[in-house]
C-alpha positions in Angstrom: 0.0 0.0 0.0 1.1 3.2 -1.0 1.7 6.4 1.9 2.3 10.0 0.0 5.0 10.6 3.1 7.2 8.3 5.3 5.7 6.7 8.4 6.9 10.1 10.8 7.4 7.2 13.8 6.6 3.4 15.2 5.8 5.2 18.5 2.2 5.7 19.6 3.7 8.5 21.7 5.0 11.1 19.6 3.0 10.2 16.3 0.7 12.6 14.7 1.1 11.9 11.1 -2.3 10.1 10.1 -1.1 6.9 8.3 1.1 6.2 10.9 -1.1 5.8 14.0 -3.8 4.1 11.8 -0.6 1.3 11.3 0.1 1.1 15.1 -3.6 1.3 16.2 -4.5 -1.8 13.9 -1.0 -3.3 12.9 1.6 -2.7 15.3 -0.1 -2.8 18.9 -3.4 -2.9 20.2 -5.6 -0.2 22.4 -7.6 -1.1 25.5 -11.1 -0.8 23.7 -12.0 -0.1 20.0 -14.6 1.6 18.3 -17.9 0.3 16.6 -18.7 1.4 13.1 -20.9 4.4 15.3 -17.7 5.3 17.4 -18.8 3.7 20.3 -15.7 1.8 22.5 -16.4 -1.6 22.9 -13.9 -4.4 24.7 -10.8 -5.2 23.2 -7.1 -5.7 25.8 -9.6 -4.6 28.0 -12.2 -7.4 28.6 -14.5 -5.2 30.3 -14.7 -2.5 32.9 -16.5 -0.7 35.4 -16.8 2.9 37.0 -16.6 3.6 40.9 -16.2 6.4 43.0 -18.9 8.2 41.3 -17.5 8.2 38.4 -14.0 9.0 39.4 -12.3 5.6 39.3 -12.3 3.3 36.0 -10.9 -0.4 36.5 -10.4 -2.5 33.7 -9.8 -6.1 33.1 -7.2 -6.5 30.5 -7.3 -10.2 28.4 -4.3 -12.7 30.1 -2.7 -14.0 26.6 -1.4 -11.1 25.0 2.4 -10.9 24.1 4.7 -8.8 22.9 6.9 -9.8 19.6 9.5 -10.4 21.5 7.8 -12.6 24.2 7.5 -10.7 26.9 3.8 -10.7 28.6 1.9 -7.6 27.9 0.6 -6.4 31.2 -1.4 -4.0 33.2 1.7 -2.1 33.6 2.7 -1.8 30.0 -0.7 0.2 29.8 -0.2 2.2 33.1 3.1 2.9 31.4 1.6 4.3 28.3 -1.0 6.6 30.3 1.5 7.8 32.7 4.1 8.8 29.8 1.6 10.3 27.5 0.5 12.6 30.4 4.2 13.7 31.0 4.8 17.4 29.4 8.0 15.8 28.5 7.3 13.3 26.4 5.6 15.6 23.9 2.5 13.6 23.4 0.0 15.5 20.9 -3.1 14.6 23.2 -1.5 15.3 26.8 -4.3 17.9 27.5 -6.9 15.0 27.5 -5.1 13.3 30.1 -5.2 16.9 32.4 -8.0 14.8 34.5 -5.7 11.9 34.7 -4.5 11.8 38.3 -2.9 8.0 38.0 -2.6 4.9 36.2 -2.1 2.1 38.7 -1.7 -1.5 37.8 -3.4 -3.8 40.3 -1.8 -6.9 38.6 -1.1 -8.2 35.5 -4.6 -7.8 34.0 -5.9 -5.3 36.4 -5.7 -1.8 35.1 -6.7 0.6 37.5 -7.7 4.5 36.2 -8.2 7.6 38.8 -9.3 10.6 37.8 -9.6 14.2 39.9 -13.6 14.5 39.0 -15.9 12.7 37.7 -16.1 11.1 34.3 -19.0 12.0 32.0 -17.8 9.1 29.3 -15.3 6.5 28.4 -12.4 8.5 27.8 -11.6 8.4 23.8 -8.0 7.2 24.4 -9.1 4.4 25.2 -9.8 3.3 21.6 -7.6 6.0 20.1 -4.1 5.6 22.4 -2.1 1.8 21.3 0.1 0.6 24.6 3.7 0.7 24.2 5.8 -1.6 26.1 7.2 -0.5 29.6 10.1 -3.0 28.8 11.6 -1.3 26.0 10.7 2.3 26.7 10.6 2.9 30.5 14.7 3.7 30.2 14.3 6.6 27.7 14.2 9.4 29.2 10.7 10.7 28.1 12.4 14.3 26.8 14.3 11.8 24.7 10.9 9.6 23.6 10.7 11.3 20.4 14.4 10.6 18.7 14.6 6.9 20.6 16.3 4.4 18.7 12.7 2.1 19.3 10.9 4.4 16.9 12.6 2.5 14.0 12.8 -1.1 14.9 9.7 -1.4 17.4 8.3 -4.4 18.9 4.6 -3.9 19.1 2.0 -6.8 20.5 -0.9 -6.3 17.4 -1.8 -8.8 14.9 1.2 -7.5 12.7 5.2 -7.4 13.7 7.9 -4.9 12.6 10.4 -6.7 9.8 12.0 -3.9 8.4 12.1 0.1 7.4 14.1 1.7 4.5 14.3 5.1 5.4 12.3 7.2 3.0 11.3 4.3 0.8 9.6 1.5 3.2 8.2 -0.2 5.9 7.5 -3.8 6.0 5.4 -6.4 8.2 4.6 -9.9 8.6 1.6 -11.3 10.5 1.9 -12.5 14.0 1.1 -15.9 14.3 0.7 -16.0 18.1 -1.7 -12.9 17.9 -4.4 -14.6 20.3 -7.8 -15.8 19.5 -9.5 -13.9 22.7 -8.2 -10.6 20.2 -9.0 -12.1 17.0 -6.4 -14.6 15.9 -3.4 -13.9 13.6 -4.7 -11.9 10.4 -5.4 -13.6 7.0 -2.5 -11.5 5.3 1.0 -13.0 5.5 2.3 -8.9 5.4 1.8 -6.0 4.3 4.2 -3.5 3.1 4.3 0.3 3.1 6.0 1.8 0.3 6.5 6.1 0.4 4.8 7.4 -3.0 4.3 10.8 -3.1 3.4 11.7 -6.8 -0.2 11.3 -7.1 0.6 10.0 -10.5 2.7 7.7 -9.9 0.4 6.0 -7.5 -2.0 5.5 -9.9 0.9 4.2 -12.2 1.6 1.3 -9.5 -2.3 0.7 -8.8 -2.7 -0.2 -12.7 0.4 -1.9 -13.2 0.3 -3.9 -10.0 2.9 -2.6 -8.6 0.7 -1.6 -5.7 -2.6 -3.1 -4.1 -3.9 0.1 -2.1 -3.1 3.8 -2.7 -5.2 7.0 -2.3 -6.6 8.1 -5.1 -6.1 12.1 -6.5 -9.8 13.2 -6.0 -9.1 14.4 -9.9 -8.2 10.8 -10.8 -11.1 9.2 -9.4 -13.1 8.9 -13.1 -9.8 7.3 -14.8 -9.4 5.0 -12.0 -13.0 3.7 -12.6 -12.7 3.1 -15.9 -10.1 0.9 -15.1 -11.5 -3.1 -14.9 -8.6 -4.3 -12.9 -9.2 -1.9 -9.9 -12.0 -1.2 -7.5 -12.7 2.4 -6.5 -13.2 3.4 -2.1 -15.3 6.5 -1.3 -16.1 7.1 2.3 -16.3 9.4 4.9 -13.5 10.7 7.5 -13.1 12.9 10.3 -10.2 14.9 8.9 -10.0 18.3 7.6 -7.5 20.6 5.9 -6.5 23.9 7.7 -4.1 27.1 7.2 -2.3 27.9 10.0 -0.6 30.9 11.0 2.0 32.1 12.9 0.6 34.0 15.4 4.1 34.8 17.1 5.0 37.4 14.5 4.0 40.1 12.0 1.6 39.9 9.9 -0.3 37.0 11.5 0.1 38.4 14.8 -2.8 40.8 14.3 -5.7 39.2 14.1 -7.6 41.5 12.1 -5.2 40.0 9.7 -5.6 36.5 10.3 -9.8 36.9 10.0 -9.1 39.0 6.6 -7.1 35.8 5.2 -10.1 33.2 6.7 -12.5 35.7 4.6 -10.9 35.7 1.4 -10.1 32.2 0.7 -13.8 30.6 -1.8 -13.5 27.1 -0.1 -16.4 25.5 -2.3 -13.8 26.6 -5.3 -10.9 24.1 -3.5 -13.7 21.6 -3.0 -14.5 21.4 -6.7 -11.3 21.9 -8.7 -8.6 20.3 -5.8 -11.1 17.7 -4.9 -13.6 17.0 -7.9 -16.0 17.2 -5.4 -14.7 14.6 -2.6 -15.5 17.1 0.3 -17.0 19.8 1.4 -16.4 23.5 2.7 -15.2 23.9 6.1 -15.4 26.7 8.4 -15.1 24.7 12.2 -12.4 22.1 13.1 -15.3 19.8 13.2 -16.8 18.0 10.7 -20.3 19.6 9.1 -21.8 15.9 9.7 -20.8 15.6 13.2 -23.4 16.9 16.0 -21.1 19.2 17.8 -20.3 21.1 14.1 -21.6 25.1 14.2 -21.4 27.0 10.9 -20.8 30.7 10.8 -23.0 31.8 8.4 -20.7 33.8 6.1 -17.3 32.1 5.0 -16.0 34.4 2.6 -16.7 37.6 3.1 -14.0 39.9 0.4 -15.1 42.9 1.3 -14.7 42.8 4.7 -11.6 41.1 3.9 -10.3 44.3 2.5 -11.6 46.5 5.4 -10.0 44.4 8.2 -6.6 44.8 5.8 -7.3 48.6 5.7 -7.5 48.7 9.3 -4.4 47.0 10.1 -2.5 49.8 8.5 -2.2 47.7 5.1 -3.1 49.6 2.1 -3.4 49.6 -1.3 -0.3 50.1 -3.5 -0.7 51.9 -7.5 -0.2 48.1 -8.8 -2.9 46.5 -6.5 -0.5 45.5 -3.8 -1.0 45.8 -0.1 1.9 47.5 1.3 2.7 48.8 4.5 5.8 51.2 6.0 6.9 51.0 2.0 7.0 47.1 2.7 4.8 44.8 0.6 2.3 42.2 2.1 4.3 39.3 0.7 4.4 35.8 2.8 5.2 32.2 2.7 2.6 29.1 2.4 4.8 26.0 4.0 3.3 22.3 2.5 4.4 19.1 2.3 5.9 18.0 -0.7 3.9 16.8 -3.7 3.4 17.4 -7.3 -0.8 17.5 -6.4 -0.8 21.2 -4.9 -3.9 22.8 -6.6 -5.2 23.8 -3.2 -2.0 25.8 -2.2 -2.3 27.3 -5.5 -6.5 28.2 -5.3 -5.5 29.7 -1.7 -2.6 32.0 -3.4 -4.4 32.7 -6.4 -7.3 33.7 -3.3 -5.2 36.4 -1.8 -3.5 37.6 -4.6 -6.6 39.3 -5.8 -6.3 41.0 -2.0 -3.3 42.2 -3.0 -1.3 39.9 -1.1 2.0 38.0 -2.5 1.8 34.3 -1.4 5.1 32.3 -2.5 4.3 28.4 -2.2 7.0 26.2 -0.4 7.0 22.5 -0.3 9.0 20.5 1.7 9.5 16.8 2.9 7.3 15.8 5.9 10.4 15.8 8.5 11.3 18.9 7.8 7.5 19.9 7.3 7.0 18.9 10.9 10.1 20.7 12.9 9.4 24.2 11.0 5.9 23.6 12.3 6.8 22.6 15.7 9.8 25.0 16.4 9.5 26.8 19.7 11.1 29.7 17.7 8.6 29.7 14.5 10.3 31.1 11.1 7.2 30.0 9.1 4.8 32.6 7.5 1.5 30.0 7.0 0.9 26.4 6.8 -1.6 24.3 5.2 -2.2 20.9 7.1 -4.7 18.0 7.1 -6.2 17.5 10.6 -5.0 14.4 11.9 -7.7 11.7 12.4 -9.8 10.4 15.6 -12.2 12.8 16.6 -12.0 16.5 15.3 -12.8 18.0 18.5 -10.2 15.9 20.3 -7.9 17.6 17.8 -8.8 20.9 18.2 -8.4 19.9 22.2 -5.0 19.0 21.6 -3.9 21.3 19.3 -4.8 24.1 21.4 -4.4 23.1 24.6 -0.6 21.5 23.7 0.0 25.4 22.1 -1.0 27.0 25.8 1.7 24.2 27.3 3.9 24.6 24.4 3.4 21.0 23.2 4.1 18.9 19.7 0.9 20.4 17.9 1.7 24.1 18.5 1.7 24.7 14.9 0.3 29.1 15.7 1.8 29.8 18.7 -1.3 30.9 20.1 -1.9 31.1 23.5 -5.5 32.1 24.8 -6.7 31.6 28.3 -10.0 31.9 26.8 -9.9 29.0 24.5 -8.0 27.2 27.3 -11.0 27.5 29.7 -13.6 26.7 26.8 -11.9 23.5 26.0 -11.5 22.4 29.8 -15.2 23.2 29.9 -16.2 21.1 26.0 -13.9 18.4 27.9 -15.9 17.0 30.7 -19.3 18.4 29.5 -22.1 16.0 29.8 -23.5 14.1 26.6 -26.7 16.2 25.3 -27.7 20.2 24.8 -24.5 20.8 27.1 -22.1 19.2 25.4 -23.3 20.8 21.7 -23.1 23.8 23.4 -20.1 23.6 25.2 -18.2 23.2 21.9 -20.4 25.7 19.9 -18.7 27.8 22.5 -15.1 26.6 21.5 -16.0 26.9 17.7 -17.4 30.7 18.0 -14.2 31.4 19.6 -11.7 30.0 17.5 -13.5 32.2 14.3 -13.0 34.9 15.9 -9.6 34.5 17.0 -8.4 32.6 14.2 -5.5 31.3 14.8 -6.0 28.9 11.8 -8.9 28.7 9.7 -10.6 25.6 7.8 -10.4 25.1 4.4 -12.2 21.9 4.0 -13.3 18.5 4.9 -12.6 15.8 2.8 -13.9 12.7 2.1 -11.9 9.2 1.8 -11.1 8.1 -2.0 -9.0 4.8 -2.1 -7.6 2.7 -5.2 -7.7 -0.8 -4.5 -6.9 -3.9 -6.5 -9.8 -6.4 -6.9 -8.2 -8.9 -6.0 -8.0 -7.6 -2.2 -10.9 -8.7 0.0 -12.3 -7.8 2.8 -12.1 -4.0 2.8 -13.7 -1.6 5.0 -13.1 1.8 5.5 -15.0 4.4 7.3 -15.0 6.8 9.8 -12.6 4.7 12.1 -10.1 4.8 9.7 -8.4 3.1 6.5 -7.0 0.0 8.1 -9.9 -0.3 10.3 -10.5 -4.3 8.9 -6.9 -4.9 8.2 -6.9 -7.9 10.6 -9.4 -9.2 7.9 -7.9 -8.2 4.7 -6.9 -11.0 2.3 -5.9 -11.4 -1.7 -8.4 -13.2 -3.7 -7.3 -16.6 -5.5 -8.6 -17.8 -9.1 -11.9 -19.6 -7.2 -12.7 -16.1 -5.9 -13.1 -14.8 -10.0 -9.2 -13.7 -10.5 
């Protein structure tokens, strides 16, 4: 299967690039529960559990036969481990705000996991499904400022239904199935391996899908027609919870005025990007959070030019003879930071966006490693980004993004820092299912238009190339590899 970028890491704890955590939360290792197909945990390490204390006190009941590749039991303490190093600021985990009501991970024994919390729970906290345990055994001797360049993140031995063989550094990743994967989990898959090979050209993805070369590989959204013309291949539409955002540096001029920031938000005609960047596989975003999801509020304006141009005015940036915005005899010209590709039509719809404001946007494309430290640098030399929205649940993202950016954490891609947002998200966090909930993150949403520290571009939906002769695909809001335990390639009595 084809990945436009090299896996950014084998570790659950400092992974945010999509691809990747979809290969440890389904390959690699295994989570304590796991969602249904309506995002509802259900038992999975964890047998079962129950809430005490009024709701302050989770203890779960983790399955007995569960090993790592290497042989070592996998325990209660492996996944006390994992909770108690992803709520260390010093790891760097891109979630750690979740964990803020985390007050210990105990483990009672081997299968007993014990979870305490400083108030009551209103749910099942979504880390749970969403967080794969890592092994005490390996990683409890790296010192957790040090988690993110240990020498485990490229050779790791997970306990999932799949086990590390191999990684060529900007080229591939290969796996094997685990035959002692137990049958309380599911059994060892139906796939021998599977291998992830980095191919970045939209093109040439295609290329491999027709030739054979490759079995799965996104599809270009302006591809999609070819590829279902195209008898030897089978064509995946379906929806996820990721979005596509431009960030901005908040930390500097211009993007440190937000009458600046709401200007660019205004100018940019998203249902354009939908229809030419994606032929449609999307829609418009204006919230972190997915139009189909509950919790989503839509402003009711999303591009606004003329305000656009008043909010510029204001902000002391006017007008040049040649259509220009200059200010102090110093143009409005900026950067737009991407990952690398040869498919960039929605960097070049955004520039083409604000050039009729008058501003100068030059594009700049770079690999995802480096894409990732200019992004995450304390000391941000960036003008503007433009990122997809990792998976899981969108508001969890917006939790962890902005929350991580008030602690200085892994997903402080603006540098903003608002107590405001800070006490709305605490607030979203622990609301109740129902009215309060919806408008506890109505809340959150108002407040990040008006702030704007990024702004939403779209939400797209999943388009997947697959050979016919792979079985037993599913993919959905849960993600890609969701059924990967279950994937197999057809033989001539199946019709190849």
């Amino acid at each position: 299967m084809a990945s436009g970028a090299d896996l950014e890491s084998a570790n659950p704890l400092v992974t945010v690039h999509p691809l990747s955590r979809q290969v440890q939360r389904y390959a690699l290792f295994v989570t304590l529960a796991r969602y249904d197909s309506l995002l509802v945990p259900q038992p999975y390490f964890a047998r079962r559990w129950t809430w005490s204390d009024a709701g302050r006190t989770l203890t779960l009941a983790l399955a007995p036969d569960l090993r790592w590749h290497d042989g070592v039991p996998t325990t209660a303490r492996d996944a006390a481990f994992t909770f108690l190093a992803a709520k260390d600021p010093a790891t760097g985990f891109s979630r750690a705000s979740e964990l803020a009501p985390l007050d210990t991970a105990i483990a009672a024994d081997d299968t007993t996991l014990v979870l305490r919390f400083r108030s009551a729970q209103a749910r099942v906290p979504a880390l749970l499904s969403e967080l794969p345990i890592v092994p005490a055994h390996r990683l409890s001797g790296v010192p957790r400022s040090d988690m993110r360049t240990a020498p485990y993140n490229d050779a790791p031995v997970g306990n999932g239904p799949f086990r590390f063989v191999s990684r060529q550094r900007g080229t591939r990743w290969t796996f094997a199935r685990n035959d002692a994967f137990p049958p309380s989990l599911g059994g060892p898959p139906a796939l021998a391996g599977f291998v992830v090979a980095v191919v970045d050209e939209a093109t040439t993805k295609f290329a491999g899908l027709a030739s054979g070369e490759l079995d799965v590989a996104g599809i270009s959204p302006t591809m999609a027609s070819l590829a279902g013309r195209d008898a030897t291949l089978q064509l995946l539409t379906y929806p996820v919870l990721f979005g596509t955002a431009l960030c901005f540096n908040t930390t500097r001029s211009p993007f440190s005025d937000v009458r600046v920031r709401r200007a660019v938000a205004l100018s940019i005609e998203r249902q354009r990007i939908v229809e030419i960047a994606l032929a449609g596989f999307g829609r418009p975003a204006s919230s972190p959070i997915p139009p189909d999801s509950p919790l989503a509020w839509t402003p009711p304006v999303q591009r606004d030019t003329a305000r656009a141009d008043t909010l510029l005015d204001a902000a002391g940036w006017q007008r040049g003879t040649d259509g220009r915005r200059m200010r102090n005899g110093k143009p409005f010209a900026i950067e737009l930071l991407s990952v690398g590709s040869g498919d960039n039509v929605a960097e070049q719809l955004v520039q083409s966006d604000l050039a009729a404001r008058g501003i100068t946007v030059t594009v700049r494309q770079t690999e995802m490693g480096a894409f990732l430290t200019a992004a995450r640098a304390n000391r941000k030399t960036f003008d503007m980004l433009i990122t997809g929205i990792p998976g899981d649940l969108s508001f969890s993202y917006i939790s962890a993004m902005f929350h991580s950016a008030q602690r200085g954490g892994t997903l402080d891609y603006t540098g903003f820092h608002s107590p405001e947002i800070d006490t709305l998200l605490s607030r979203a966090a622990v609301a109740p299912d129902g009215d309060e909930r919806s408008a506890a993150w109505r809340d959150v949403q108002i407040a990040l238009d008006s702030l704007a520290p990024a702004t939403w571009l779209y939400h797209s939906r999943g388009l997947q190339g697959l050979s016919r002769r792979v079985r037993g695909v599913r993919m959905d809001l849960r993600g890609e590899l969701v059924t990967l335990h279950d994937w197999r390639l057809a033989s001539r009595g199946d019709g190849i």
